[in-house]
C-alpha positions in Angstrom: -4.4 -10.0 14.1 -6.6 -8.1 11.8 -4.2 -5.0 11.5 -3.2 -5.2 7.3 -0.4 -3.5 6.2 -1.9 -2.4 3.2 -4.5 -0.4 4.6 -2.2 1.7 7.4 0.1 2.0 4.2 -3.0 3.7 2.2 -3.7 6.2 5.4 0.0 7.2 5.4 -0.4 8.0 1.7 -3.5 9.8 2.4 -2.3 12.0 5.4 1.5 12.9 2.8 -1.0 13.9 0.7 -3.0 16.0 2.5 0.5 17.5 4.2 2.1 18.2 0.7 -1.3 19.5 -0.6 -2.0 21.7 2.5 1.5 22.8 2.7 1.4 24.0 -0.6 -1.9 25.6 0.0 -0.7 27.3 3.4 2.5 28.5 1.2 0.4 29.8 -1.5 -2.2 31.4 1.0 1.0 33.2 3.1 3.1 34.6 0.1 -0.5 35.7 -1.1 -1.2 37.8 1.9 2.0 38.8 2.7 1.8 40.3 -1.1 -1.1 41.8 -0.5 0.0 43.5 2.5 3.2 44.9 0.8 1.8 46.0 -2.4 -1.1 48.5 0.6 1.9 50.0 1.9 2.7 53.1 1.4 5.2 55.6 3.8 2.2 56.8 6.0 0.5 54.1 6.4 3.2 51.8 7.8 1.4 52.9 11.1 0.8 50.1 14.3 -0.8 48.0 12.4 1.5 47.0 9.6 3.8 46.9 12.4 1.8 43.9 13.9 1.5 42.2 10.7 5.5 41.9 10.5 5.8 41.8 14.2 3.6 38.7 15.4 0.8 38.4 12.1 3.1 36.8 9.9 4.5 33.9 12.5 0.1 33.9 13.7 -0.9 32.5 10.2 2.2 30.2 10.0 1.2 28.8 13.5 -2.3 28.8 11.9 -2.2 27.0 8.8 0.4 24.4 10.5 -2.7 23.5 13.2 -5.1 23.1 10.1 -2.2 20.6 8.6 -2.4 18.7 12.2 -5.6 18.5 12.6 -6.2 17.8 9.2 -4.0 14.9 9.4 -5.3 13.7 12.4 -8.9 13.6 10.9 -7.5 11.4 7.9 -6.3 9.4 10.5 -9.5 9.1 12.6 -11.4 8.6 9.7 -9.4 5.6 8.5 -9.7 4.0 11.9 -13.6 5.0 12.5 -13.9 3.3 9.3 -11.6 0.3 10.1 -13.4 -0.2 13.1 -16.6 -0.1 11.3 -15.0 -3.1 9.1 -14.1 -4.9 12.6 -17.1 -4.1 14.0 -19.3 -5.9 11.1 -17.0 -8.9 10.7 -17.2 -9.2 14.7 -21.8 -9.3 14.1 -21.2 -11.7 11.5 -19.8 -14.2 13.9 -22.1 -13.7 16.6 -25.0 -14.0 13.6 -26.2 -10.6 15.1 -26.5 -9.3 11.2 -26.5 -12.0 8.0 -24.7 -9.4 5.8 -20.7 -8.5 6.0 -19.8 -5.1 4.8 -17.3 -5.0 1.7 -14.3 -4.2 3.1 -11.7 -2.3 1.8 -9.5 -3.7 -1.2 -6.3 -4.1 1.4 -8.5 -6.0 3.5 -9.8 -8.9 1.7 -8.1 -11.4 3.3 -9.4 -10.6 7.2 -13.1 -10.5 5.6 -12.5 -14.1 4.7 -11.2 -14.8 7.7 -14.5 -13.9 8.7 -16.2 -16.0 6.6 -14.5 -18.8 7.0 -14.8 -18.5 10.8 -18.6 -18.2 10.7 -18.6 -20.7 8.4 -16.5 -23.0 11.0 -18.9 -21.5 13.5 -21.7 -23.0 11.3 -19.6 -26.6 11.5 -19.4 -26.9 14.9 -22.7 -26.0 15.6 -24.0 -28.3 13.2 -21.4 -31.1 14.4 -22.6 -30.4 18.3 -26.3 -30.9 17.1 -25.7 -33.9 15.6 -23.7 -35.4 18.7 -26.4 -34.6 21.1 -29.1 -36.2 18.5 -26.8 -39.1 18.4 -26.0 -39.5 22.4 -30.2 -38.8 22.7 -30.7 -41.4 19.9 -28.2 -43.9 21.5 -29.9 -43.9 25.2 -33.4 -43.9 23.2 -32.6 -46.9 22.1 -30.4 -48.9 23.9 -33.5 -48.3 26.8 -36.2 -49.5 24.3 -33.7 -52.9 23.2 -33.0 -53.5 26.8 -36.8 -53.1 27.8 -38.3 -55.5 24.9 -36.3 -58.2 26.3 -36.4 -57.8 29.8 -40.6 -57.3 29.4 -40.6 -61.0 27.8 -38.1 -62.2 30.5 -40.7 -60.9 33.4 -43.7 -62.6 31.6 -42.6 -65.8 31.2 -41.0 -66.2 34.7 -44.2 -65.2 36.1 -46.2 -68.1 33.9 -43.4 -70.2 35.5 -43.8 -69.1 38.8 -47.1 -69.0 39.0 -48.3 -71.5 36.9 -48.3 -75.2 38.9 -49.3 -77.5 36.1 -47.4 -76.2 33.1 -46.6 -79.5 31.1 -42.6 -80.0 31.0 -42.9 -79.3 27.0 -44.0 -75.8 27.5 -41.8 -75.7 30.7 -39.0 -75.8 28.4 -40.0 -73.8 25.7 -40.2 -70.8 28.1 -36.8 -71.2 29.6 -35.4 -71.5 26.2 -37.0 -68.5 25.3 -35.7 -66.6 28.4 -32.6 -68.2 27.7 -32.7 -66.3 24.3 -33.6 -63.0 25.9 -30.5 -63.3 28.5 -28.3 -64.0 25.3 -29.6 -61.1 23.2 -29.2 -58.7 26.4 -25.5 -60.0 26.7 -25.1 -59.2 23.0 -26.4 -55.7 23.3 -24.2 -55.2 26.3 -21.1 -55.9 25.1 -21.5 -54.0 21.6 -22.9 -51.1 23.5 -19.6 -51.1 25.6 -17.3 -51.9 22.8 -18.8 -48.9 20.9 -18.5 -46.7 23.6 -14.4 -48.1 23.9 -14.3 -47.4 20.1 -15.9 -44.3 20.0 -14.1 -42.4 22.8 -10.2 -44.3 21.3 -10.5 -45.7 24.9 -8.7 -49.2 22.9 -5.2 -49.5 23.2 -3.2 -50.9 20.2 -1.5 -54.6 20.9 0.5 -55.1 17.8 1.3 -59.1 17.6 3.3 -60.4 14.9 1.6 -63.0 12.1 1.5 -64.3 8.8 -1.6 -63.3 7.0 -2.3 -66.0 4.9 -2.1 -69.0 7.9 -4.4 -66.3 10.0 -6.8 -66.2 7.5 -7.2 -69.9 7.0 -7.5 -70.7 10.3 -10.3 -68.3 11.2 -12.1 -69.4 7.8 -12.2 -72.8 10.1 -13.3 -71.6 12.8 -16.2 -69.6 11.1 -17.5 -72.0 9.3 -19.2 -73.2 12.2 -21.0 -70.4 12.6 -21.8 -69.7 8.5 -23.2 -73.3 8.6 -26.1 -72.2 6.7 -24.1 -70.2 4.3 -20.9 -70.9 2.3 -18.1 -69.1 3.1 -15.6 -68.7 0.1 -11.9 -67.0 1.3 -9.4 -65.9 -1.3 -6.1 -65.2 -0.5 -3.5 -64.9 -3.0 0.0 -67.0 -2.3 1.7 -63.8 -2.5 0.2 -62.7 0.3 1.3 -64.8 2.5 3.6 -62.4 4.7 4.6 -62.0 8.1 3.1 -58.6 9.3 2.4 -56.5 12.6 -1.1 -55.9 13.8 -3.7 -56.0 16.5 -4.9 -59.7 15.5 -8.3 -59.4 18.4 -9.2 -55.9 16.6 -8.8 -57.5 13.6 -11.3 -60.4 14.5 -13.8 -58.3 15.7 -13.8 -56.6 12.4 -14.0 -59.9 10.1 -16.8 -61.3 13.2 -18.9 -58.2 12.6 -18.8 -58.1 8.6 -19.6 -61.8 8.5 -22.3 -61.4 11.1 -23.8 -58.4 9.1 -23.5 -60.8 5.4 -25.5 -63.5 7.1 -28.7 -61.1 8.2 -28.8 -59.6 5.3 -28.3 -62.6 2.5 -30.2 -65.4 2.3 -29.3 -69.7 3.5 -27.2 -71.0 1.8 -25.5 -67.9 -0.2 -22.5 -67.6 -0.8 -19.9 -65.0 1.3 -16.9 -64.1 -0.5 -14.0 -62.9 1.8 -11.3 -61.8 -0.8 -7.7 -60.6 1.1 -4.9 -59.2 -0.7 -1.7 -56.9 0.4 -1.4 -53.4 -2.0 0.7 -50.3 -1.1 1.6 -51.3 2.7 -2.0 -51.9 3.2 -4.6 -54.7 4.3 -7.4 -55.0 1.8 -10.1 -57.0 2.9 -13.5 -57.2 0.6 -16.5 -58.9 1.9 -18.9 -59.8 -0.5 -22.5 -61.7 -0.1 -26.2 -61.1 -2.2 -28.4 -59.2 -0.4 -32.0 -60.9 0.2 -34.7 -59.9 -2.3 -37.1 -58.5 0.0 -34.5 -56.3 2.2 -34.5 -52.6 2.1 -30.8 -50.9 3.5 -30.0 -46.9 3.1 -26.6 -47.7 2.6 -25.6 -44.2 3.1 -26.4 -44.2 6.9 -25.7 -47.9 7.5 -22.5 -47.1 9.8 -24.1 -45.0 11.9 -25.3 -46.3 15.2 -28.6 -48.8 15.4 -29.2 -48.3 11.9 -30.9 -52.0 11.3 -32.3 -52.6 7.9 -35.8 -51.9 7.4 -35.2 -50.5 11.1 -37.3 -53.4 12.6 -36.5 -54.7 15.9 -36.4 -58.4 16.1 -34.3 -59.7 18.3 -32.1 -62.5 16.8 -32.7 -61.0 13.0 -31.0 -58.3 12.5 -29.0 -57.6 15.9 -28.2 -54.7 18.1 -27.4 -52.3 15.2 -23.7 -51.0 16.6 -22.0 -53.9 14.2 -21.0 -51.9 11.6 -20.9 -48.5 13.9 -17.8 -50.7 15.9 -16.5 -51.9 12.6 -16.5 -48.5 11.1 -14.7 -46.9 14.9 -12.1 -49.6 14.8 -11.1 -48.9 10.9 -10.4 -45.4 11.8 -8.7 -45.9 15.2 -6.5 -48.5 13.4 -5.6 -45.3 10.9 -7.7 -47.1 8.1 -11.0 -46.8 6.9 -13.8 -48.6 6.0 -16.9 -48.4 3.4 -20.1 -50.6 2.8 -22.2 -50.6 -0.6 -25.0 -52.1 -2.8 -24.1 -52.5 -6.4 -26.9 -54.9 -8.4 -28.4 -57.1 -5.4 -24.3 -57.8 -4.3 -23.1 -55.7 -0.5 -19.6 -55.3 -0.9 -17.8 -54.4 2.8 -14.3 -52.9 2.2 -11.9 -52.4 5.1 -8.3 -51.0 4.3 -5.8 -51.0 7.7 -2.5 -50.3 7.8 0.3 -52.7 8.9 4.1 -52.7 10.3 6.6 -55.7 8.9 
């Protein structure tokens, strides 16, 4: 993987070098002995050992200079690798985090240091992505355990005032089952969001696509929500042109426009207005939820979507809900292939959902 071409290229170069350069050497270093030896001679001393020389000498310092060639080359070449390796062997601490510094490698391998780099840095990522999971997964039982105990604690008080309690007048009598009654709702509530997110969150959903016209589908469930917005006015706008036949999951849908009207009403005021404004734009479903946010509220918009997130993160149960709303709205958005966003600009929330669609 991390072999480069450019560097076994530059110790090729390096070990002709050294061959050409030795060789040349050697040559120069033989013709200059065997000079030397030549110009010493004289009749009487061409005894035994002259003989030698031009016997076995000669073909000796041949055999000679070739093994300090080979083994010269052969250290270029170990040197290269030791060095290589020494590259390798840094990049290979960076990723285990064993050292904070990577060496500078050489020119020809630039691009395997950044792989290096960009692996720790993925490292980093995932690390940072697996901490945040486990905070969210600690963060999610945390919570869904104190939302399920708060209700269940009132439940257990006022059945024991009803049980034990003989001459509770039938005013009061009611008043606590109505306030049990409550409890048992807001615990159904929390239940079903807490399941749907976990559907959502692990794209356990599967996609009915039903065929619909958008306008007519709109209108009617402006109807039917009116009931429900009693104390606030709900405004829809759908343009004529938009009144097309398309191909969607209409329950996912729902639940979407259900949890974005739900969220407008906690957080705006009776009798405000909600603006739902619907409009078709590049094979795409634009829906814009609009309502002013109440005067006294406090919302970190930048971690509304996240999971129990609920305001000014007070837990009263009927007020602001179980917190996964927008968390499910947010899941469903992107296992539709959409996405969805949520903002405060001047006192107005403005909830934008984009999905995609099939004609």
């Amino acid at each position: 993987m991390f072999k480069n071409k450019g560097y076994l290229i530059a110790t090729i170069i390096h070990q002709i070098i050294w061959i050409i350069t030795s060789s040349v050497i050697s040559m120069i270093i033989y013709e200059g002995l065997d000079t030397i030896v030549y110009k010493n001679i004289s009749g009487n001393q061409f005894n035994g050992l002259y003989s030698a020389y031009f016997s076995f000498g000669r073909y000796g310092i041949i055999v000679l200079l070739l093994l300090i060639i080979i083994c010269g080359t052969f250290y270029i070449q170990k040197k290269r690798f030791d060095k290589y390796n020494k590259y390798i062997e840094s990049g290979l601490m960076y990723l285990t985090q064993e050292c904070n510094e990577l060496l500078e490698f050489h020119e020809s391998l630039s691009a395997e240091r950044d792989v290096f780099i960009e692996l720790r840095n993925y490292n980093k990522e995932l690390e940072e992505k697996y901490e945040k999971e486990y905070q969210e997964k600690t963060d999610l039982l945390t919570y869904l355990a104190h939302d399920i105990k708060t209700p269940i604690a009132n439940m257990m008080g006022y059945i024991v005032l009803l049980n034990e309690e003989k001459d509770i007048s039938e005013q009061n009598r009611s008043k606590f089952i109505n306030i049990i009654y409550e409890n048992v709702k807001y615990l159904n509530q929390l239940t079903e969001e807490f399941f749907s997110y976990l559907k959502f969150s692990l794209n356990d959903i599967p996609v009915n696509l039903t065929t619909f016209n958008i306008g007519i589908f709109f209108r009617q469930w402006e109807d039917e929500k009116r009931i429900i917005t009693k104390n606030h006015k709900l405004k829809l706008k759908v343009a004529e042109k938009d009144f097309i036949d398309v191909q969607m999951d209409t329950q996912l849908l729902l639940r979407i426009l259900d949890n974005l009207t739900t969220n407008a009403i906690n957080y705006s005021s009776n009798d405000s207005d909600i603006e739902v404004i619907v409009d078709i734009a590049n094979d795409m479903l634009n829906i814009n939820i609009l309502n002013n946010i109440k005067k006294d509220e406090i919302v970190n918009w930048g971690v509304v979507k996240t999971k129990f997130y609920r305001g000014d993160l007070s837990r009263r149960i009927g007020e602001t809900g179980s917190g996964l709303g927008l968390a499910i709205v947010n899941d469903i958005a992107n296992h539709l292939g959409g996405s969805f966003e949520i903002n405060e600009s001047e006192g107005k929330v403005c909830a934008k959902v984009i999905l995609p669609y099939k004609r």
